[in-house]
N, C-alpha and C positions, 0 to 999 in steps of 0.2 A: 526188337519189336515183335510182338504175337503177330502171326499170318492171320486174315479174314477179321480181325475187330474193328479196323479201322474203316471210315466210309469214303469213296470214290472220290478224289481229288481231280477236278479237270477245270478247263477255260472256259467261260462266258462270257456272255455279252449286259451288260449291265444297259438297262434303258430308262432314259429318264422321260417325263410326261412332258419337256419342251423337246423330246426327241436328238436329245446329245446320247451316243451310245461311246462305254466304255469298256473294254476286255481286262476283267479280272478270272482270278483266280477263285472256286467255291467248288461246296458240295452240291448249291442247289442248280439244278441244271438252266434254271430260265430264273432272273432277277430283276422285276422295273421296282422304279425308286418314284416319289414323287417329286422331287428336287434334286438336283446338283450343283456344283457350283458354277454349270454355265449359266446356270438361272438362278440362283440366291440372291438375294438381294445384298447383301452384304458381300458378295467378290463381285456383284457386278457393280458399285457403288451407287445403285438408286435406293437407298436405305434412305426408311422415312423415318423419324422421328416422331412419337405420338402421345401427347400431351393429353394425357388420360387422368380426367376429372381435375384439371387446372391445378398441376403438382407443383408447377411452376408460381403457377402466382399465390399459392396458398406457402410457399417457401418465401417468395418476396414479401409479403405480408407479413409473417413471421418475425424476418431480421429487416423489416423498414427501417427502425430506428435506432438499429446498429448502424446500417448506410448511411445512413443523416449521418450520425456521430463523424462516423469515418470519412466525410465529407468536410468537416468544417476542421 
C-alpha cells in the first residue's frame, strides 16, 4: 500500500434520533442516523400496512367472478 493516500480509519459513535448509540468503525469522525433498527418499524414489528387508494378492493373487484366460480 502507498503511505499518506489513504484517509484516517478510527472508532465512532454512530447516534440515532430515538437516541440508541452504536460504536462503528469510519472515516467521518461524528455520524447520527435518523433510524436504526431499535426504532424501525419493521425490527420492532409495529409495521403498518397501508392501503393506498383501495389496491385491495380495486383487486377484489377485478377477480370477483373468478371467486364466485371458484366458490361453486
Amino acid at each position: 500500500m502507498k503511505k499518506d493516500i489513504h484517509p484516517e480509519y478510527h472508532k465512532v459513535v454512530a447516534t440515532c434520533a430515538c437516541g440508541n448509540t452504536v460504536e462503528l468503525g469510519s472515516i467521518n469522525p461524528v455520524m447520527k442516523v435518523e433510524i436504526c433498527s431499535n426504532c424501525h418499524p419493521f425490527f420492532t414489528g409495529k409495521q403498518k400496512l397501508i392501503d393506498t387508494a383501495g389496491r385491495v378492493d380495486k383487486f377484489m373487484k377485478k377477480y370477483e367472478k373468478h371467486y364466485q366460480q371458484a366458490a361453486k
